[in-house]
C-alpha positions as CSV (number, residue, x, y, z in Angstrom):
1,X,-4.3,2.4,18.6
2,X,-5.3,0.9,15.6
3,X,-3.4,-2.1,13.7
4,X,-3.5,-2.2,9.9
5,X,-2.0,-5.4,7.9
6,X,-0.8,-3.6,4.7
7,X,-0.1,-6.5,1.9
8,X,1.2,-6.2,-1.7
9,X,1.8,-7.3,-5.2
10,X,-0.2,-10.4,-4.5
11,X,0.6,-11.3,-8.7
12,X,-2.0,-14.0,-8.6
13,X,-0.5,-15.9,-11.9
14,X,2.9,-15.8,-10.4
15,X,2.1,-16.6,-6.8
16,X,3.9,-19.4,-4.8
17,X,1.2,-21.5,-3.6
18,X,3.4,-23.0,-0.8
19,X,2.7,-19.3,0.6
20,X,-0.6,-18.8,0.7
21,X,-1.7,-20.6,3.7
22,X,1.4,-19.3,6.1
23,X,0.5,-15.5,4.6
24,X,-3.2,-16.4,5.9
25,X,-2.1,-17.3,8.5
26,X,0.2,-14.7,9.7
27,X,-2.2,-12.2,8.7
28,X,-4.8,-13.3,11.0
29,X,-1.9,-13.8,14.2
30,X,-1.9,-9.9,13.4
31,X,-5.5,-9.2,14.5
32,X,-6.1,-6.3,12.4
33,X,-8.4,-3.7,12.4
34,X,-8.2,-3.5,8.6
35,X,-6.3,-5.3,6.1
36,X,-4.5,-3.3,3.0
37,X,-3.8,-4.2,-0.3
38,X,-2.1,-2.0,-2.6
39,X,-2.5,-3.3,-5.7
40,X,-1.3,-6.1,-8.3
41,X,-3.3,-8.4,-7.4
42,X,-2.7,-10.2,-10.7
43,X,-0.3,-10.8,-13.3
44,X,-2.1,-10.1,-16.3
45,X,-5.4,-9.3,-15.6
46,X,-6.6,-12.6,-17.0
47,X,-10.1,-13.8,-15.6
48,X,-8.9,-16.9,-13.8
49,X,-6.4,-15.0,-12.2
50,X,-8.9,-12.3,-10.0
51,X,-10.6,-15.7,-9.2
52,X,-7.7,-16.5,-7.2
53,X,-7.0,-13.3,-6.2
54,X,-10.9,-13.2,-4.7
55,X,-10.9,-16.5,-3.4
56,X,-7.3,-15.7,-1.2
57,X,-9.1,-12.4,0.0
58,X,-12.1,-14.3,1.2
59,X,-9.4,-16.4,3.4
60,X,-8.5,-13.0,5.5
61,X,-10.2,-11.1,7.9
62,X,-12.8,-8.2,7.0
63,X,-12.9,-5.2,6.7
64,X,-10.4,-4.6,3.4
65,X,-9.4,-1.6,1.3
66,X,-8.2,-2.7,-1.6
67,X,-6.6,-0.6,-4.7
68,X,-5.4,-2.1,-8.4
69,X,-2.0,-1.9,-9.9
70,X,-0.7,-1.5,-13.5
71,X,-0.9,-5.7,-13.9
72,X,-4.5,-5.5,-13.0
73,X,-5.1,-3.7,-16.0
74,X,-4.8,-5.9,-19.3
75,X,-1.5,-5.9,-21.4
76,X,-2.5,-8.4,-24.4
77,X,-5.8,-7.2,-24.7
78,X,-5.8,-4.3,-26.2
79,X,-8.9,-2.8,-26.7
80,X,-10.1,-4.1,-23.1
81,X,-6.7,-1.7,-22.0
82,X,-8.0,1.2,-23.9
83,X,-11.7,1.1,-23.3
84,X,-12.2,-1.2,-20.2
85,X,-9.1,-1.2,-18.7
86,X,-10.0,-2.1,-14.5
87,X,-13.5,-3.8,-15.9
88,X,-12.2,-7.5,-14.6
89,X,-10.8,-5.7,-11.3
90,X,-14.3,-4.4,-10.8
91,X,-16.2,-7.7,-11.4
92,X,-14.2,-9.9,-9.4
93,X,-12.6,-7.7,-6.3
94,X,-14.2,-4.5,-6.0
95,X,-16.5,-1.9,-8.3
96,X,-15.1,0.6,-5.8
97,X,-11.6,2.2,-7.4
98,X,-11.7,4.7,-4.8
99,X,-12.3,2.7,-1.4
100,X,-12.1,4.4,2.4
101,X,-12.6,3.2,5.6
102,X,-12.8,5.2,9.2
103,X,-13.5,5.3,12.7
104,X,-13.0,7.5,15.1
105,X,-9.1,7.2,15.3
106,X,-7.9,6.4,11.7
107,X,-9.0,7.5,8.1
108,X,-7.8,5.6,5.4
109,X,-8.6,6.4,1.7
110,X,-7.5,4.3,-1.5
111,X,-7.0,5.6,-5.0
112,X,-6.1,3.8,-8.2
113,X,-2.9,5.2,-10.1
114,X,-3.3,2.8,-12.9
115,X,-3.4,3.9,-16.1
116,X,-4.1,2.3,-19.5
117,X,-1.9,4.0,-21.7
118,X,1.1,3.3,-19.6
119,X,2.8,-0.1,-19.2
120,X,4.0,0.5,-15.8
121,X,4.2,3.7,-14.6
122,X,1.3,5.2,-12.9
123,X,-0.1,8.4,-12.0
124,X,-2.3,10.4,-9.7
125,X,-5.2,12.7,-10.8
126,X,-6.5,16.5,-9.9
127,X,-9.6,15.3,-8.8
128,X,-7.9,12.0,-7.0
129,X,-5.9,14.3,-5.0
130,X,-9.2,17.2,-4.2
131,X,-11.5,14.0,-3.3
132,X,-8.5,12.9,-0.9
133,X,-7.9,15.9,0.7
134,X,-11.8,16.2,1.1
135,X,-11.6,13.1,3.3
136,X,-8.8,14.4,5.2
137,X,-9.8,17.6,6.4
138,X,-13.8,16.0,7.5
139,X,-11.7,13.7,9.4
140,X,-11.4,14.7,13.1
141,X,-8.3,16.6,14.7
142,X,-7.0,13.8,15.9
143,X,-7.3,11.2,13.3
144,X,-4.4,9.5,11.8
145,X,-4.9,9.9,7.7
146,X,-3.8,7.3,5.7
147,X,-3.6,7.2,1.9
148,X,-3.3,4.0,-0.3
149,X,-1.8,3.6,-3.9
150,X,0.1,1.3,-5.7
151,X,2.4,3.3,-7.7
152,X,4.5,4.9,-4.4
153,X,4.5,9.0,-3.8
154,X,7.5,8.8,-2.0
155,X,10.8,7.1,-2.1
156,X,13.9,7.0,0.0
157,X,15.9,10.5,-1.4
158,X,18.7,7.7,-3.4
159,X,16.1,6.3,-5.2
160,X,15.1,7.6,-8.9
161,X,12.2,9.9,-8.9
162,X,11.0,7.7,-12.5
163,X,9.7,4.9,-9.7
164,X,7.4,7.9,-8.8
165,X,3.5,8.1,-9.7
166,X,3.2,10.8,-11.8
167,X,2.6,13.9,-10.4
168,X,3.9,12.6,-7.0
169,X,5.2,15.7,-5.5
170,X,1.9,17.7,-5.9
171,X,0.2,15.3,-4.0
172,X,2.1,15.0,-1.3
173,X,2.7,18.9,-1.1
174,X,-1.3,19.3,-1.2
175,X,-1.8,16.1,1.0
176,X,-0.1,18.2,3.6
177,X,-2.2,20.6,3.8
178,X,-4.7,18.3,4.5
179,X,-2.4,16.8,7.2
180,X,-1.6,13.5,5.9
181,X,0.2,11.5,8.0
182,X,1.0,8.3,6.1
183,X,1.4,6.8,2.6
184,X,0.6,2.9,1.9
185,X,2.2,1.8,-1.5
186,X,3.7,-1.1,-3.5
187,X,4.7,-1.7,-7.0
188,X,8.7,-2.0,-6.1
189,X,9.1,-5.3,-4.0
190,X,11.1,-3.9,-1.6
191,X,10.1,-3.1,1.7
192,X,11.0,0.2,3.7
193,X,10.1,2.8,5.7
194,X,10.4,6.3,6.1
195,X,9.7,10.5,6.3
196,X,8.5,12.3,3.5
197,X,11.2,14.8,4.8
198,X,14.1,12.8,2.8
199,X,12.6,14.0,-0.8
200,X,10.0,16.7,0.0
201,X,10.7,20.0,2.0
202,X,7.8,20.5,3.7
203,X,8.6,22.4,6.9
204,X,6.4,21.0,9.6
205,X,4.3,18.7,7.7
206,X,6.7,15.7,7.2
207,X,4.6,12.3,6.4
208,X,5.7,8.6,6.7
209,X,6.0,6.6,4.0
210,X,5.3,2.4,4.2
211,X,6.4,0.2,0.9
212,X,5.7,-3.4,1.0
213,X,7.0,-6.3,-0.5
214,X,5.5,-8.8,-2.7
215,X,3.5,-10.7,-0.6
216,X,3.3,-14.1,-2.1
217,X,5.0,-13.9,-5.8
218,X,7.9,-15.5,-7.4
219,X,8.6,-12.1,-8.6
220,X,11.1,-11.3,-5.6
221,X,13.8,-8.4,-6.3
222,X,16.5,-9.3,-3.7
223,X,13.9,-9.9,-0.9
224,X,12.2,-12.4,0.4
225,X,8.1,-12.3,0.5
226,X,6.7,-10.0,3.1
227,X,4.3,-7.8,4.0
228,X,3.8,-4.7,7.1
229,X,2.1,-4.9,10.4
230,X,1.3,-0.8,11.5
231,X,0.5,-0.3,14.7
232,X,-1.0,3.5,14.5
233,X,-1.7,5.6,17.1
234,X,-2.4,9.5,17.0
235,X,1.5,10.0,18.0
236,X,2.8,7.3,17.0
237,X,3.4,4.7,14.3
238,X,4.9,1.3,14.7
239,X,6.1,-0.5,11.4
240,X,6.5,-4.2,11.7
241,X,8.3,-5.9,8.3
242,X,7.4,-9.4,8.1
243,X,9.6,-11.7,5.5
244,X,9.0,-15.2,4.8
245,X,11.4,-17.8,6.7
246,X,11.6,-20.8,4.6
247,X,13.6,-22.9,7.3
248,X,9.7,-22.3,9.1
249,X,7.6,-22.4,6.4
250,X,6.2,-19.4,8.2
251,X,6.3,-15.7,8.1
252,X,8.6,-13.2,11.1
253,X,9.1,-10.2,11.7
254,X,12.8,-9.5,10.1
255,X,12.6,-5.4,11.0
256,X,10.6,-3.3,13.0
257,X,10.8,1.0,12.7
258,X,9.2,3.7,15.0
259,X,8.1,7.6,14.1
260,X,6.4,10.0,16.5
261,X,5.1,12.8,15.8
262,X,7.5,16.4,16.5
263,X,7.1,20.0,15.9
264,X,8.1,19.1,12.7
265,X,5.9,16.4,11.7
266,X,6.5,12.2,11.6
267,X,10.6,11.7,12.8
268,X,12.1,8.2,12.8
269,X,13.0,7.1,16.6
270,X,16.2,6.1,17.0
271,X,17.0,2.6,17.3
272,X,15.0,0.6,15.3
273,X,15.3,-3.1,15.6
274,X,16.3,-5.3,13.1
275,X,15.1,-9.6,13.3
């Protein structure tokens, strides 16, 4: 089993400092194997804002795989946006836009689906989803494979599809060919969990699908801070969602969800706890 902290939406330029040492905190209590970050680390991209960023990333535990978001790529500047547009991400958090980490029990790859010409809608590319898929299927047969974005490829079915990254469905139907098994995202500040069964009809090759809260932003959207706990195993995935309790000053688990793996990919167990 392997345990992967999955954070988002950090909004550094918008965080609640009162937050930052609980969230450190918490995330070391969890003892990952790797931490997650999908994206936003920032507000607006602004140099003293990655400096935060960086400096509250030093503060948790190694290894990371971390991906940007749409505020991580410049608004005001323009020409940076145009010509530049993840230059500042790359300096101060990571030169890699296309990060992976494995062992010999889970593979997880990151991709950026930020785009410049786009305020806040992101996409995925062809060769994004062919490098991906060449991960997966070098990965061994019993590997879970994990993929990372901030823009999600999968919603619950009542949601609108426009919170989609472009070209969301293709990647998920060609992600299942390479057997992917789950799908890391942020962007919406609303935690959840669930199969990619809901939206997509992919007989025997459903996925689950993690979103995360903002982590430690003012920005909430009915929610308080939070981020996931996943406890992953080959046939099975645990999903911890941790929200911030501000009678504690202290982060705890508020739900916790369960899918195995069937005949007919990742189903949700019944009887999901709720804190």
């Amino acid at each position: 089993m392997r345990t992967i902290v999955h954070l988002s939406d950090l909004h550094f330029g918008r965080e609640d400092p009162t937050l930052l040492d609980p969230l450190a905190a918490a995330v070391e209590e969890a003892q990952p194997h790797v931490v997650v970050v999908s994206g936003d680390l920032t507000q607006r991209a602004r140099p003293a804002q990655f400096r935060r960023a960086r400096c509250f990333l030093e503060r948790l535990p190694l290894p990371q795989l971390v991906v940007p978001g749409n505020h991580d790529v410049p608004l005001y500047d323009v020409l940076g946006r145009l010509v530049r547009p993840l230059e500042r991400f790359r300096r101060h958090v990571s030169d890699d836009l296309e990060p992976a980490w494995r062992d010999d029990e889970v593979v997880i790859v990151g991709v950026s689906t930020a785009r410049a010409r786009t305020l806040t809608r992101g996409r995925i590319g062809l060769a994004q989803i062919a490098a991906i898929r060449g991960w997966f299927e070098a990965a061994g047969p019993e590997a879970v494979r994990v993929l990372v974005t901030h823009h999600p490829l999968d919603l619950p079915a009542a949601r609108s599809a426009r919170h989609l990254a472009g070209r969301a469905e293709l990647a998920v139907s060609e992600l299942a060919r390479s057997r992917v098994d789950l799908l890391l995202a942020g962007h919406l500040h609303t935690s959840h969990a669930g199969s990619t069964v809901e939206r997509h009809r992919l007989a025997g090759r459903a996925a689950v699908f993690v979103q995360a809260a903002t982590s430690c932003s003012t920005r909430l959207r009915g929610e308080a801070n939070g981020f996931n706990v996943l406890r992953v195993a080959a046939d099975d995935i645990a999903v911890e969602h941790h929200a911030f309790d501000s009678a504690t000053s202290s982060f705890a688990v508020r739900a916790r969800e369960r899918f195995r793996r069937g005949v007919e990919g990742w189903e949700r167990v019944a009887g999901a706890a709720r804190g």
